[in-house]
VOPAGU-2260 file (C-alpha; in pm, 1 decimal, decimal comma):
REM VOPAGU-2260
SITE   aa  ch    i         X         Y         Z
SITE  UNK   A    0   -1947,2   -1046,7   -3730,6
SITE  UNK   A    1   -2107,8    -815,1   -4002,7
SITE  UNK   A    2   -2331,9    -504,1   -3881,9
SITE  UNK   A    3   -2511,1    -524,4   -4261,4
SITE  UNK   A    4   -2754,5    -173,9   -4124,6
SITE  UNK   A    5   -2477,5       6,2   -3918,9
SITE  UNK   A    6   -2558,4     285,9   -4112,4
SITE  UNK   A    7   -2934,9     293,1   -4046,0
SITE  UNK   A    8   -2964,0     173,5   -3617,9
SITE  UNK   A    9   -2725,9     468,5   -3531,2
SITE  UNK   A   10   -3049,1     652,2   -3583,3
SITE  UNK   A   11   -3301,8     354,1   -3563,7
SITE  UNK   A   12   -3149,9     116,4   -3311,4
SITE  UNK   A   13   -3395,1    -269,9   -3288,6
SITE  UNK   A   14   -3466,6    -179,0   -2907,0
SITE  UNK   A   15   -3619,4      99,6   -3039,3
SITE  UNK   A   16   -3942,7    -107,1   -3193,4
SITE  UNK   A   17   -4003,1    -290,5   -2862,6
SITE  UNK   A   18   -3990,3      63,9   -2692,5
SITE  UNK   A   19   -4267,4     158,5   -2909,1
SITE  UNK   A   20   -4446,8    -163,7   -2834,9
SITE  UNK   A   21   -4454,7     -63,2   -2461,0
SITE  UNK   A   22   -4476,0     319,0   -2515,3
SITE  UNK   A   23   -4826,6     209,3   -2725,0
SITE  UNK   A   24   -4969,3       7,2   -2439,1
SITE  UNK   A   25   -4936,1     293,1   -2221,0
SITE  UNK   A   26   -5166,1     525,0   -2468,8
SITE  UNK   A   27   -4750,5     723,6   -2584,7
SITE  UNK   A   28   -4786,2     805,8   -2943,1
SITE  UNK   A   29   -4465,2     985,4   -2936,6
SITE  UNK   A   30   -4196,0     695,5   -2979,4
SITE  UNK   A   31   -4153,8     631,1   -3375,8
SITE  UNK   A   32   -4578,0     658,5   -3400,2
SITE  UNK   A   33   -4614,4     409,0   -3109,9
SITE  UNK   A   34   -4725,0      40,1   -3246,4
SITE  UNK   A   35   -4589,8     161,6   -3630,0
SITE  UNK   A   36   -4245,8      45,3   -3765,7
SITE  UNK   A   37   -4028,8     305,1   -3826,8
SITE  UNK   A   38   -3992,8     456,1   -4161,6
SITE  UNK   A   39   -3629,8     545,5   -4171,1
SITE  UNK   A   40   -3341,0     595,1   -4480,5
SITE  UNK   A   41   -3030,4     679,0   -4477,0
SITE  UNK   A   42   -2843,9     892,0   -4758,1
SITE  UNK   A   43   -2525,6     888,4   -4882,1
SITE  UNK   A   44   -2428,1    1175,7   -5142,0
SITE  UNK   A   45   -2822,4    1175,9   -5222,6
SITE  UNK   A   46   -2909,4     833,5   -5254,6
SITE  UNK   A   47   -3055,1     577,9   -5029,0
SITE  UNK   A   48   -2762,0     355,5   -4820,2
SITE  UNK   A   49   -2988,8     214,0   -4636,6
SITE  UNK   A   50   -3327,2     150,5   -4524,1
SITE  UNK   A   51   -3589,2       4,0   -4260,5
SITE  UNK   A   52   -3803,0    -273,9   -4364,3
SITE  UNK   A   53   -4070,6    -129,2   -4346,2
SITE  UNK   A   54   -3909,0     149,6   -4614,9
SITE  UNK   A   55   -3842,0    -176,0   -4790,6
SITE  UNK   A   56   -4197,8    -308,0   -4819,8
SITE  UNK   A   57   -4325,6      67,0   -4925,8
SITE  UNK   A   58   -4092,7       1,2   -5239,7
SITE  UNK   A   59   -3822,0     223,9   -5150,0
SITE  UNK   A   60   -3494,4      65,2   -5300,7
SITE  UNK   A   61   -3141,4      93,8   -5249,8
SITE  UNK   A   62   -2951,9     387,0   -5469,7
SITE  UNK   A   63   -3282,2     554,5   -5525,6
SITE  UNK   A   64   -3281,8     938,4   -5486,6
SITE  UNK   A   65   -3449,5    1157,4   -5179,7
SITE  UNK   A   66   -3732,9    1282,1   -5384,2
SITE  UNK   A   67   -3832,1     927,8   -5437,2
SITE  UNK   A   68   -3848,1     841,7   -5132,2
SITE  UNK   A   69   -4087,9    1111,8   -4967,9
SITE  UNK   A   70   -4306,7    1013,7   -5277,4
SITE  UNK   A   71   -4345,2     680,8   -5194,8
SITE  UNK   A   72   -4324,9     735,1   -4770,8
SITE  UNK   A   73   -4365,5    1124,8   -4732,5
SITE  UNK   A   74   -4374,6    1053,6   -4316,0
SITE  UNK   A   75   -4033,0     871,9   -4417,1
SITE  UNK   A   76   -3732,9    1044,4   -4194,6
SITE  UNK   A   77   -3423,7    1079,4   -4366,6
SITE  UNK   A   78   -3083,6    1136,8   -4249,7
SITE  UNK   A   79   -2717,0    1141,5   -4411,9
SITE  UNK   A   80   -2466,8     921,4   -4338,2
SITE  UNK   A   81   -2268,9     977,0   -4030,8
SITE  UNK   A   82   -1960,1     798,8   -4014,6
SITE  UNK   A   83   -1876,7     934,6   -3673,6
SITE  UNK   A   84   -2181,4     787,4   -3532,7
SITE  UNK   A   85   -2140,2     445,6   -3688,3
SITE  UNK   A   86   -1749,7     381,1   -3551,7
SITE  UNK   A   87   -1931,7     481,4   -3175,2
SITE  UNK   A   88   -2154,3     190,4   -3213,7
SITE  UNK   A   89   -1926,6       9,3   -3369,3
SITE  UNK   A   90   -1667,5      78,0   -3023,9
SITE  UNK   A   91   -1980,0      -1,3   -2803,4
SITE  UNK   A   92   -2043,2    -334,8   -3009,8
SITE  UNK   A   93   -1650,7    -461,1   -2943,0
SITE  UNK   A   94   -1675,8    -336,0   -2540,2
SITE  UNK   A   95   -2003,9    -534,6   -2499,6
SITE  UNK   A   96   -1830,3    -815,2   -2704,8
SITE  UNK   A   97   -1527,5    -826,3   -2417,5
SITE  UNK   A   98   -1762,8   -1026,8   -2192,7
SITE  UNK   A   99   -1709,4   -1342,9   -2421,6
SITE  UNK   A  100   -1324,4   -1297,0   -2523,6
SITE  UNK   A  101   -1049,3   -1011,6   -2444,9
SITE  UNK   A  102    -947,6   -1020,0   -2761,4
SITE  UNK   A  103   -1187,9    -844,4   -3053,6
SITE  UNK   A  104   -1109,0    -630,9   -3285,4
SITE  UNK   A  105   -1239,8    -415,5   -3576,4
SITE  UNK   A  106   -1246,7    -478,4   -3943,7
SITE  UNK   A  107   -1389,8    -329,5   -4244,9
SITE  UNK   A  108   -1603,6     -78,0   -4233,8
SITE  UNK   A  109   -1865,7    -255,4   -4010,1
SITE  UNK   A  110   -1752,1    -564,3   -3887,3
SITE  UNK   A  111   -1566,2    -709,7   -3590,8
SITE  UNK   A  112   -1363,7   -1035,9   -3548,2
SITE  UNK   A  113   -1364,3   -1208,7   -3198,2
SITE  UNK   A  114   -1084,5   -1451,4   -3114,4
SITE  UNK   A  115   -1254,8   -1710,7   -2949,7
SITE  UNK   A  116   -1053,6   -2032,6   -2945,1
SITE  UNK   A  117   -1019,8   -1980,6   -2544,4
SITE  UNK   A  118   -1395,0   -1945,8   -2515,1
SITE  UNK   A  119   -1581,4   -2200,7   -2661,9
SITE  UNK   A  120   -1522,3   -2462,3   -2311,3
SITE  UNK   A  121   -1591,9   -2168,2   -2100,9
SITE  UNK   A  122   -1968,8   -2043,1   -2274,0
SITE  UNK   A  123   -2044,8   -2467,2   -2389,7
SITE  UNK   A  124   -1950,5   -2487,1   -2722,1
SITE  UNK   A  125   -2000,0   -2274,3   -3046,3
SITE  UNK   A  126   -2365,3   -2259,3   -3125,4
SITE  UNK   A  127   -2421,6   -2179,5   -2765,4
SITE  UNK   A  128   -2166,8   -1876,9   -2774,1
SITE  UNK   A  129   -2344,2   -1718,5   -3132,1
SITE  UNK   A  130   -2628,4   -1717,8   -2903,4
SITE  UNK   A  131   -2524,7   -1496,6   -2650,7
SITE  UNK   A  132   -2286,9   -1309,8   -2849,9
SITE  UNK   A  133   -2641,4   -1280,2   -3133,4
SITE  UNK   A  134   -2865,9   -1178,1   -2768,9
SITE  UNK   A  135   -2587,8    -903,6   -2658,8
SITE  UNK   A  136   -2581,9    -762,2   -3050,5
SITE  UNK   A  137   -3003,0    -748,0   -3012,8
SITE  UNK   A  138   -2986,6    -548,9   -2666,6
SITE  UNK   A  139   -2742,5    -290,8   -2839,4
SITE  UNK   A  140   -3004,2    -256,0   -3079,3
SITE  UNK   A  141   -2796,5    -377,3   -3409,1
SITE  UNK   A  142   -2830,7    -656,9   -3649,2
SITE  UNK   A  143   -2616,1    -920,1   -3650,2
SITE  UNK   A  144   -2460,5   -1191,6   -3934,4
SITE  UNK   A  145   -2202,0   -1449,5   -3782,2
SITE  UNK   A  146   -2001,3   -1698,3   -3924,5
SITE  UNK   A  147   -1676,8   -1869,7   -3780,9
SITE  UNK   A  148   -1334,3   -1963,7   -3963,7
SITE  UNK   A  149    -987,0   -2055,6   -3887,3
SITE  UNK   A  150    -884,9   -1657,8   -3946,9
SITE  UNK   A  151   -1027,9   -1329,7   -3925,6
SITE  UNK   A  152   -1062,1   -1214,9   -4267,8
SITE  UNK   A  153   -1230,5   -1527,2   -4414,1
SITE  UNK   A  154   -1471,7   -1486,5   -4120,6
SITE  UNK   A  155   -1581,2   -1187,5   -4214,3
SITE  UNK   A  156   -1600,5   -1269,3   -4548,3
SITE  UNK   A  157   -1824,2   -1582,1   -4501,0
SITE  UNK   A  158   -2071,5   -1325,2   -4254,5
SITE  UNK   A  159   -2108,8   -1111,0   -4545,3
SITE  UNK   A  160   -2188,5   -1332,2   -4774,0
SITE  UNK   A  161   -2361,4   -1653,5   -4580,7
SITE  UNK   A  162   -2458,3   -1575,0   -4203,7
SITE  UNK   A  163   -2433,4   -1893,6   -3981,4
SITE  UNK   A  164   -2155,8   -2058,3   -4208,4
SITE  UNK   A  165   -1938,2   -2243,8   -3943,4
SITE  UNK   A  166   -1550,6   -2390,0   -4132,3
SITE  UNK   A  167   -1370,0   -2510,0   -3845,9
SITE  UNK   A  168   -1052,8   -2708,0   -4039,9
SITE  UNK   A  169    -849,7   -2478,2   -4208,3
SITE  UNK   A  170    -870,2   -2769,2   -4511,0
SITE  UNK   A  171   -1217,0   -2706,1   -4581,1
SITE  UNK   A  172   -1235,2   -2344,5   -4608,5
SITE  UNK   A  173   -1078,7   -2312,8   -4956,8
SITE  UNK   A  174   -1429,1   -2492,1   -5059,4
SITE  UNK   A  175   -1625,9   -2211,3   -4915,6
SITE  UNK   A  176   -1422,1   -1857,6   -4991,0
SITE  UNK   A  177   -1411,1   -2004,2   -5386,0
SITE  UNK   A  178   -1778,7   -1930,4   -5435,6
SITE  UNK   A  179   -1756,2   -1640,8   -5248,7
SITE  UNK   A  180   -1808,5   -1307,4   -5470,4
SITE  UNK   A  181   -1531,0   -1078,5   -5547,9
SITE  UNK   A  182   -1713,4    -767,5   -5480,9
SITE  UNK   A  183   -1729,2    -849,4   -5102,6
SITE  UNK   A  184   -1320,4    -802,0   -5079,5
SITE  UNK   A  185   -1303,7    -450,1   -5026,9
SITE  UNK   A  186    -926,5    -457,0   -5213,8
SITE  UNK   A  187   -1107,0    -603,8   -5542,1
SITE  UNK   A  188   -1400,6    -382,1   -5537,7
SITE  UNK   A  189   -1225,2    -102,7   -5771,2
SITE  UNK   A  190   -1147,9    -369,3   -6042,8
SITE  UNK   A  191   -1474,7    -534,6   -6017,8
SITE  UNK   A  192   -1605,2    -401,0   -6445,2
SITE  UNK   A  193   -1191,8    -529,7   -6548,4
SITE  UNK   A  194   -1264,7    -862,2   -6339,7
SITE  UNK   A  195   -1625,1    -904,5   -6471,9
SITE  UNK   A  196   -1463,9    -865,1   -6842,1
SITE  UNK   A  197   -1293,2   -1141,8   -6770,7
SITE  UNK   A  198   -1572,7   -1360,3   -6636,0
SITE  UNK   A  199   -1445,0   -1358,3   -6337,8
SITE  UNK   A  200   -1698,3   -1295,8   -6031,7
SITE  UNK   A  201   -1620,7   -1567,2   -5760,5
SITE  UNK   A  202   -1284,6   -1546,0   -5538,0
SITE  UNK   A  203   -1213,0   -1916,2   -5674,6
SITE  UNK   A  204   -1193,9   -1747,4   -6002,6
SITE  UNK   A  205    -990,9   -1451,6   -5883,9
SITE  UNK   A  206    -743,7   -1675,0   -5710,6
SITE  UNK   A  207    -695,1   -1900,0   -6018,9
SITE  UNK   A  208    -567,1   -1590,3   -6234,6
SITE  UNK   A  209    -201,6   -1544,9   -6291,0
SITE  UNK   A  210     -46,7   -1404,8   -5974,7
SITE  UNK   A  211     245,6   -1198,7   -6219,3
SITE  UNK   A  212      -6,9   -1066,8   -6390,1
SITE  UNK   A  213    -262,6   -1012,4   -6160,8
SITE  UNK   A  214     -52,8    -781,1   -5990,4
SITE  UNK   A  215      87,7    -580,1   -6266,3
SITE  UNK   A  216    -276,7    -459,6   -6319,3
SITE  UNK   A  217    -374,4    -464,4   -5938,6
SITE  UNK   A  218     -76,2    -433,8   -5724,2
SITE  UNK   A  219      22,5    -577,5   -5447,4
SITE  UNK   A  220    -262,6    -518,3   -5195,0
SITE  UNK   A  221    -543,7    -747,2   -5382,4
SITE  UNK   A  222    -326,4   -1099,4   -5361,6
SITE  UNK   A  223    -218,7    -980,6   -5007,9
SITE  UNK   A  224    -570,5    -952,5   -4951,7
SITE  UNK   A  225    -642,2   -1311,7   -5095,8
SITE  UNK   A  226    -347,8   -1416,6   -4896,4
SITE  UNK   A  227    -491,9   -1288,2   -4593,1
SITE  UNK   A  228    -834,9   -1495,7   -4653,1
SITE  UNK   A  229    -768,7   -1852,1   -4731,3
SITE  UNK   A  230    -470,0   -1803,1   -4473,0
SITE  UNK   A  231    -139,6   -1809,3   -4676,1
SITE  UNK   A  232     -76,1   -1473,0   -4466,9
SITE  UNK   A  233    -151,0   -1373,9   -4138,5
SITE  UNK   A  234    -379,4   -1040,7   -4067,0
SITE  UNK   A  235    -271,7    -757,2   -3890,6
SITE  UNK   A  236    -526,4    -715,8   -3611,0
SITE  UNK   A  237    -548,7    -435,6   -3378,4
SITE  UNK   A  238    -758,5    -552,5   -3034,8
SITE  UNK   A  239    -972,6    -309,7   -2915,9
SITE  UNK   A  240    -853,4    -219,5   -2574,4
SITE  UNK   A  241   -1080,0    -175,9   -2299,3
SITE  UNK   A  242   -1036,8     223,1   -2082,8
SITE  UNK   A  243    -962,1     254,0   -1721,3
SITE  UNK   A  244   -1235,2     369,5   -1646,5
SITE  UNK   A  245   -1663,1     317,5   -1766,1
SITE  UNK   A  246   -1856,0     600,2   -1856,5
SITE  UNK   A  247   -2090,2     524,1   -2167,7
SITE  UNK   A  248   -2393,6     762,0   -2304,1
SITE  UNK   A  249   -2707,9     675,8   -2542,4
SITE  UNK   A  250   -2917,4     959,0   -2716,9
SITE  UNK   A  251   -3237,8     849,8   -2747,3
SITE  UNK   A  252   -3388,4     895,3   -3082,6
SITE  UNK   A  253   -3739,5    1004,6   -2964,4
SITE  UNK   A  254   -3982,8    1129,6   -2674,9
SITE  UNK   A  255   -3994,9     865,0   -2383,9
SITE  UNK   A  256   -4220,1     932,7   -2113,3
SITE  UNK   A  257   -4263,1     554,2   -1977,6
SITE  UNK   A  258   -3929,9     363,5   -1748,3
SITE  UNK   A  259   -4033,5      33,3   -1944,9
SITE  UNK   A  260   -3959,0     183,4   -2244,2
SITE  UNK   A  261   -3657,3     353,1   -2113,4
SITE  UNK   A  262   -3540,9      62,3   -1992,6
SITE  UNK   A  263   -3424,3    -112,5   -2318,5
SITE  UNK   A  264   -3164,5     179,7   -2322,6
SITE  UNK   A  265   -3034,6     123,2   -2058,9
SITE  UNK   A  266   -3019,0    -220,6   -2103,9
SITE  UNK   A  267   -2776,3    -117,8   -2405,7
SITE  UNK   A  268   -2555,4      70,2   -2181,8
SITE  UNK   A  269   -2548,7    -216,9   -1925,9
SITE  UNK   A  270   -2426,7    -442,6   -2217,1
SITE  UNK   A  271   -2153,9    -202,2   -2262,1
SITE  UNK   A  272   -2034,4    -193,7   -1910,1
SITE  UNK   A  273   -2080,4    -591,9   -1818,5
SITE  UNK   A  274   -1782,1    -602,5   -2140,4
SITE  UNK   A  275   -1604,3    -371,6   -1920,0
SITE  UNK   A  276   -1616,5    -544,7   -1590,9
SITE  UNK   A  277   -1522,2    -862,8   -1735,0
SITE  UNK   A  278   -1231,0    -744,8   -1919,3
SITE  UNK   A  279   -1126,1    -575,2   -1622,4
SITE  UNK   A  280   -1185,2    -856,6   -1389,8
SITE  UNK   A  281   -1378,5    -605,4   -1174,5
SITE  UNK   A  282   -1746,1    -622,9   -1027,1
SITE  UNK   A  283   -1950,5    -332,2    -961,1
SITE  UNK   A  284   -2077,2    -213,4    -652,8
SITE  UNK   A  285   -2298,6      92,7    -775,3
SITE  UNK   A  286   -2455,6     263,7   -1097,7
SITE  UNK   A  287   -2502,0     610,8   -1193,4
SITE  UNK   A  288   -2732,0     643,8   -1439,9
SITE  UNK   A  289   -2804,6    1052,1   -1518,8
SITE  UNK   A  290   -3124,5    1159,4   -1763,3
SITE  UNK   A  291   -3067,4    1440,3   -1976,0
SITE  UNK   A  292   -3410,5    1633,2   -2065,8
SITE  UNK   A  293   -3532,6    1761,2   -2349,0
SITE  UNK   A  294   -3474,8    2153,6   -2400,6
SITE  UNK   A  295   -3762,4    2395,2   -2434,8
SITE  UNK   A  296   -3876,3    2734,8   -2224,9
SITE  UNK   A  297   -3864,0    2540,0   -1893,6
SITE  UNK   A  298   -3561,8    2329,0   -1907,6
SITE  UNK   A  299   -3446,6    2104,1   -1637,6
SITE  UNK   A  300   -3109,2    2026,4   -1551,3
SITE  UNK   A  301   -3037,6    1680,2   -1544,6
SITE  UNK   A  302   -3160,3    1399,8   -1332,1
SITE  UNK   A  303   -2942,9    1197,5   -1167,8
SITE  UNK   A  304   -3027,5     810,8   -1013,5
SITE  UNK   A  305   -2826,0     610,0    -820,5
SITE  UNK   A  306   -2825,9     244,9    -783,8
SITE  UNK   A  307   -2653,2      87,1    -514,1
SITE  UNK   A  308   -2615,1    -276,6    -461,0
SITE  UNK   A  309   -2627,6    -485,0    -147,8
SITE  UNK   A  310   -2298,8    -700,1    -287,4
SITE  UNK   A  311   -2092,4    -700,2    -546,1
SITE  UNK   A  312   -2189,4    -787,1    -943,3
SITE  UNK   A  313   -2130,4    -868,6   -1278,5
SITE  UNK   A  314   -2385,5   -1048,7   -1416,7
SITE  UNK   A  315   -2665,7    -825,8   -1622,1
SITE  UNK   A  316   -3008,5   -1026,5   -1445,5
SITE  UNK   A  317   -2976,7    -872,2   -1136,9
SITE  UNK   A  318   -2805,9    -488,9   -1279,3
């Protein structure tokens, strides 16, 4: 799994367009301009990272500077980077992600890998599973690009570069990493201008260069790397590992003043804690959900609402 806008739905998650769709219906013009896609960029050391389509559409282009930007979209909002921000999602992503498999685990700088050999019976069969693993991604508010292989870091690989590739025999993935491009192994990016001297663009390519020499001028790390993908060496995976106990929290991005809207929030949190329960083998018999308000002159402290049920549950229709 690849999160290809990490960096832009910690501060413009998807839920929060359908939020606006409801918050519009009921006459809200606070939520992202109600009804309007949200002009949003992200900045990293002054140039865009990132961007909203509907940035995109305005002409706003990757690597282009601030002062661009609020030329072409002055109502644009703008926010650096934050790295912090993007590993919590990422953490919430891989605990919602425990409902399918126990075993899931980071890699890269915004992807995840899910071990799910034991699964496939259990959810009927792989296109079924992308489908619920694709809804759970949409409810957390993050885009999503999938692709299976027999090992982690040619999975990731193939969701980078082409989302919905499925290799299932080890023998045929050699065919699909070789026309993969070099710059999407994050060992090979530094010698991408040396590589592209040499012609040499596609992991087929890189692979068919001199190992001796390849790592005299590269080291070690790149043909461990290229080990790692077309599964001469086995990747060193740390699982994510679920906490004793569930406590989860979403800052919302905007004024809400409807439940329907607020409601897709919490349906991100609930995707979060269904992970949990699943991993823990637990079911719940009660939800605490507490509303933080918005400071000003007349501040109120925070609201709390319980939920009790009349049984036991784990399944997120009736939560």
């Amino acid at each position: 799994m690849h999160l290809p806008l990490l960096a832009l739905e910690v501060f413009c998650p998807r839920w929060s367009e359908s939020a606006s769709d409801v918050a519009s219906t009921k006459g809200d013009t606070s939520f992202f301009g109600a009804h309007q896609a949200p002009l949003c960029a992200v900045l990293q050391q002054e140039r865009v990272l990132c961007r909203s389509r509907a940035l995109a559409l305005l002409g706003v282009q990757l690597g282009m500077r601030a002062s661009s930007v609020r030329m072409l979209a002055p109502s644009a909002q703008i926010y650096p980077r934050d790295v912090a921000r993007e590993q919590q999602l990422l953490q919430a992503c891989a605990l919602a992600l425990l409902q399918y498999t126990p075993q899931v685990a980071r890699i890269g700088a915004a992807g995840l890998v899910l071990d799910i050999g034991a699964s496939l019976r259990l959810f009927g069969g792989i296109r079924s599973l992308c489908r619920l693993v694709r809804a759970s991604m949409q409810q957390l508010g993050v885009t999503v690009r999938l692709a299976c292989a027999p090992n982690p870091s040619a999975a990731y690989l193939l969701a980078c570069h082409r989302p919905l590739a499925r290799v299932l025999q080890a023998q045929h993935l050699p065919r699909r990493l070789d026309r993969v491009p070099c710059h999407l192994l994050p060992e090979a990016q530094e010698f991408i201008p040396w590589l592209e001297g040499l012609a040499c663009t596609q992991l087929g390519q890189l692979r068919a260069l001199p190992r001796p020499g390849l790592q005299r001028r590269c080291g070690s790390a790149l043909l461990q790397a290229l080990d790692s993908v077309y599964g001469a060496r086995q990747a060193a995976l740390q699982f994510v590992q679920a906490p004793p106990s569930f406590q989860a929290r979403l800052e919302l991005f905007a004024r809400i003043e409807h439940s329907e809207a607020l409601l897709f929030a919490a349906t991100a949190l609930l995707q979060q804690l269904i992970g949990w329960l699943q991993v823990q083998q637990l079911a719940v018999r009660g939800i605490a959900l507490v509303f933080e308000h918005e400071r000003g002159r007349a501040a109120l402290a925070p609201t709390r609402l319980e939920i009790l049920l009349a049984e036991p549950c784990t399944q997120q229709p009736h939560l």
